[in-house]
N, C-alpha and C positions, 0 to 999 in steps of 0.2 A: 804526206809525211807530217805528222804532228808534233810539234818542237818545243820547246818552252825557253824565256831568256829573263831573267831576276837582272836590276838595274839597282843597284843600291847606289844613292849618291847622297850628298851634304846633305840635302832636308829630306829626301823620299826613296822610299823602295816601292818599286814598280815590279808587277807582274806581269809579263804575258803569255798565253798559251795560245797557240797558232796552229793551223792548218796551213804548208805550202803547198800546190800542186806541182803538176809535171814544168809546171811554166814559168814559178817561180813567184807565181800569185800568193799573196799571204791573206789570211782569211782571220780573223781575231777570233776564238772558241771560247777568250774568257781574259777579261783584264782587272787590275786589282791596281789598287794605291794606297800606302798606307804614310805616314810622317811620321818617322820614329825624330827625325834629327841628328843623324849620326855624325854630325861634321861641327855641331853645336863644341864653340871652344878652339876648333881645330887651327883655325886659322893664325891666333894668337902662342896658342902652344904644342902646334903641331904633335899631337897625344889625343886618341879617340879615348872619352871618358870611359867610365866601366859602367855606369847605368849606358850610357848611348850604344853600346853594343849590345847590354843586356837586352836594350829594346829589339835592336836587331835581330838578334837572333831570336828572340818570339817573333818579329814578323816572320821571319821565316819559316819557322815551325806552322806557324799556320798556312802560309805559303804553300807546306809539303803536302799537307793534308788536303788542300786544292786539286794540286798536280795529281797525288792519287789517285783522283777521279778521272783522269784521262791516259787513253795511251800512247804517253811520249816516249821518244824515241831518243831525245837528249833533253838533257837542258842545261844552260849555262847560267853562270851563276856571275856576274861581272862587279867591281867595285870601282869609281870615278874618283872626282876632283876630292874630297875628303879622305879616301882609301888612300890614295897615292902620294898624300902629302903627309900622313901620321908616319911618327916612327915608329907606332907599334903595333903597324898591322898588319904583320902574323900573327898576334895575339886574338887578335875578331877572322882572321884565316880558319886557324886554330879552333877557333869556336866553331864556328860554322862548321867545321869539320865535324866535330866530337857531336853535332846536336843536329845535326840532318846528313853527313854523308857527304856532303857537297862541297868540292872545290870552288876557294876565290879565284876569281883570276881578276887581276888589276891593270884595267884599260889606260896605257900613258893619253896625253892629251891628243897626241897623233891619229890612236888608234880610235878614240872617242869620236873626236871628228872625220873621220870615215866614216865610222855604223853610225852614227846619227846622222848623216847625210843621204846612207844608201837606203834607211829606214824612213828619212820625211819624204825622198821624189817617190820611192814604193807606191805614196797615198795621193800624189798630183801625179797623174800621167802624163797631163798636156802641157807640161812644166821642160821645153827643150833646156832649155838654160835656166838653172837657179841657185842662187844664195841660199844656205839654210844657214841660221844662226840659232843654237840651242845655250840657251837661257839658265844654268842650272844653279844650283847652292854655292859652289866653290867659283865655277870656273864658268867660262860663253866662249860656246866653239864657233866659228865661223869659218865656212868651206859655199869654194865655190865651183860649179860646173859642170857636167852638162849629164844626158842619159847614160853615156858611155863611159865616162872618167871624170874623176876628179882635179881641179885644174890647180888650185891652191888652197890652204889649209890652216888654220892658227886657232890656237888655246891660247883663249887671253887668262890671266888671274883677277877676273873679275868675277864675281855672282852673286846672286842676291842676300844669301846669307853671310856671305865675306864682306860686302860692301857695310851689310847691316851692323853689322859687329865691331869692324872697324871704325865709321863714321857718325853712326846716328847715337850718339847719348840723350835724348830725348824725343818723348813720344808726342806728337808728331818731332820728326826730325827740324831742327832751323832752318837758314836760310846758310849759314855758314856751313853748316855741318853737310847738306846737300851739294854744296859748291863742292867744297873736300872730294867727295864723290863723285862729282861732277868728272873734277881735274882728274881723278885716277883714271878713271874709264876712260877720260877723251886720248890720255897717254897709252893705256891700252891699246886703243882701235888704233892708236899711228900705225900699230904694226901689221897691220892688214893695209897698210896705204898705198901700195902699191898694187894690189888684187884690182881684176878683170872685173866689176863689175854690171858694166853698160848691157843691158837685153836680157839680166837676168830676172829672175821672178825674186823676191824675197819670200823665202818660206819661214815661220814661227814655228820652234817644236817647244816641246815640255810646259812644265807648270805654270811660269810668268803667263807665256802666250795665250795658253787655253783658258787662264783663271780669265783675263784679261779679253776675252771674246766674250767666254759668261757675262762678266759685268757691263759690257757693251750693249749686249743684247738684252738686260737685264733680266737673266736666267736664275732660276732660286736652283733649283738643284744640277749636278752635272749631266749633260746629253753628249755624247758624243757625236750624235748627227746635229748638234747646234756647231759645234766648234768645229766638224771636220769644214777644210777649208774654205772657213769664216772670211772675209776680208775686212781688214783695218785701214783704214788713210794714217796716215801721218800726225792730220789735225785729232784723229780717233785718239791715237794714243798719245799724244800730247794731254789732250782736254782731260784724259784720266788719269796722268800724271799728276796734274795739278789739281787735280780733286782730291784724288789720293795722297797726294802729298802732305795738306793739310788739314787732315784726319787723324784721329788717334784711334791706334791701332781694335779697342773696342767697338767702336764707329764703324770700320772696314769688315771685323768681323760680323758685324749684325746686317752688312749689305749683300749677303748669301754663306748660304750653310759650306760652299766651296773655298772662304777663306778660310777655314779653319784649317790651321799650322800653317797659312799661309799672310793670314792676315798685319803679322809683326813686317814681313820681308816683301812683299808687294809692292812697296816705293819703291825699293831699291833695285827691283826686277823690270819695274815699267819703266824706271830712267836706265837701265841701262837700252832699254830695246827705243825708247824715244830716243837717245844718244846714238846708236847704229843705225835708222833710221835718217836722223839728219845732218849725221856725219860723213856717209855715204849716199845721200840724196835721193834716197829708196817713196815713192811715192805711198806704196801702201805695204801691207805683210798678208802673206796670206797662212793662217793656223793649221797646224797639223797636230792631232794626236799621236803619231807617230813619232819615234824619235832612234837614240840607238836599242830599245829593245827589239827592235823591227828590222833595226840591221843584224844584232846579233843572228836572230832567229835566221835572216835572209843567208848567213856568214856558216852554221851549220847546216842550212841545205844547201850549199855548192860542196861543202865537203863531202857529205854523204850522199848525195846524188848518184846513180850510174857515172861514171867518168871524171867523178870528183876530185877539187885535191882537198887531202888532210893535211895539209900543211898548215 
């Protein structure tokens, strides 16, 4: 069954076209990334701009013309932590409608951290027990538990272009202005303080993580067989914190062609995950490319499978 699932979220729209077989196996036919920024703003005046959807809806459009080329059987089309926090988006629903066909649907933070979870163990098999923490523009989902079910769950209002936007008035950020940041995020993660962590694996999904393996590895272009299930220590992402921290953002960009649209929010994204990391006493992370496109994708072949539910 070949399926497709569109991730729009605060800085990127994510493609993937997939093969699942009879087993549930997901097989990748074709993935895309593009940064339009659609959450640019949002956090402050909860209002998606009118060029930021503009962009959107050409990612899409090119998007369609992708899909085209294959024979999918659905596809979904999802919006995250930016979609779900503007008040005017029916308005880029709307659009998307009028300019490819395709319904929004808007993942609450609940639903998020589900398919991003079902989507990052997909690509660790040997992962009984694991943490995934998905890293995104608005929001960082954390869930945790095991092959069978999910044990606990939480959307923090933390991500790397929320943090950016908020805290850092200057490029590199200070020492006051990181602290700021600091403290919001450390108040965040209280809320998972109570979660089952012990014997889990830490999994990394989305942008921060994989940028953040590249630069480890000291990768010029994207691989996805560099980053599939890279491993990081603690001290890894620490030491790129503080590289990165005290860079301007020009600087980060010219240290691979894969910070680009990412090179502004990269501090903000590698201190939240060094924050989850040694707040939760996690030794290392291990990266996945996977994230919730993988669960969407996974979420329309149990419905449509022989014996499925459409629910």
């Amino acid at each position: 069954m070949n399926l497709a699932a569109i991730d729009i979220g605060t800085n990127t729209v994510l493609l993937l076209i997939a093969s699942v077989d009879d087993a549930g196996r997901i097989t990748p036919l074709a993935y895309e990334q593009r940064i339009p920024r659609l959450g640019k703003g949002v956090d402050a005046s909860r209002t998606l701009q009118q060029e930021a959807m503009n962009r959107v809806v050409d990612v899409l459009k090119e998007y369609q013309g992708l899909v085209a080329g294959f024979a999918i059987e659905a596809i979904v089309v999802c919006g995250t932590s930016a979609v779900r926090d503007a008040a005017n988006r029916d308005d880029l629903a709307a659009r998307i409608k009028a300019h490819t066909d395709w319904d929004l649907e808007t993942l609450d933070g609940e639903q998020e951290a589900l398919w991003s979870y079902r989507g990052a163990i997909s690509g660790v098999p040997e992962a009984d027990r694991a943490t995934v923490v998905d890293i995104g523009g608005g929001s960082t989902e954390i869930i945790v538990g095991n092959r069978r079910a999910i044990k606990q769950k939480v959307s923090l209002n933390v991500g790397s272009v929320r943090l950016t936007e908020r805290f850092f008035r200057h490029d590199p950020p200070t020492h006051p202005e990181l602290e700021a940041a600091i403290e919001m995020v450390e108040d965040e993660l209280s809320r998972a303080g109570q979660f089952e962590f012990s014997g889990s694996r830490l999994i990394g999904v989305a942008g921060t993580a994989t940028s953040l393996a590249v630069l480890a590895q000291g990768v010029q272009e994207f691989d996805v067989r560099a980053v599939t299930n890279y491993r990081m220590t603690t001290d890894s992402v620490n030491s790129l914190f503080r590289t990165l921290r005290g860079m301007p953002s020009g600087l980060i960009l010219n240290l691979s062609p894969v910070m680009a649209g990412r090179a502004d929010v990269i501090v903000a994204g590698s201190l939240i995950l060094r924050e989850v990391m040694e707040h939760f006493r996690f030794d290392e992370v291990t990266v996945s490319e996977r994230g919730v496109r993988y669960g969407l994708v996974m979420r329309e072949w149990e419905r449509r499978r022989p014996g499925g539910t459409t629910a």
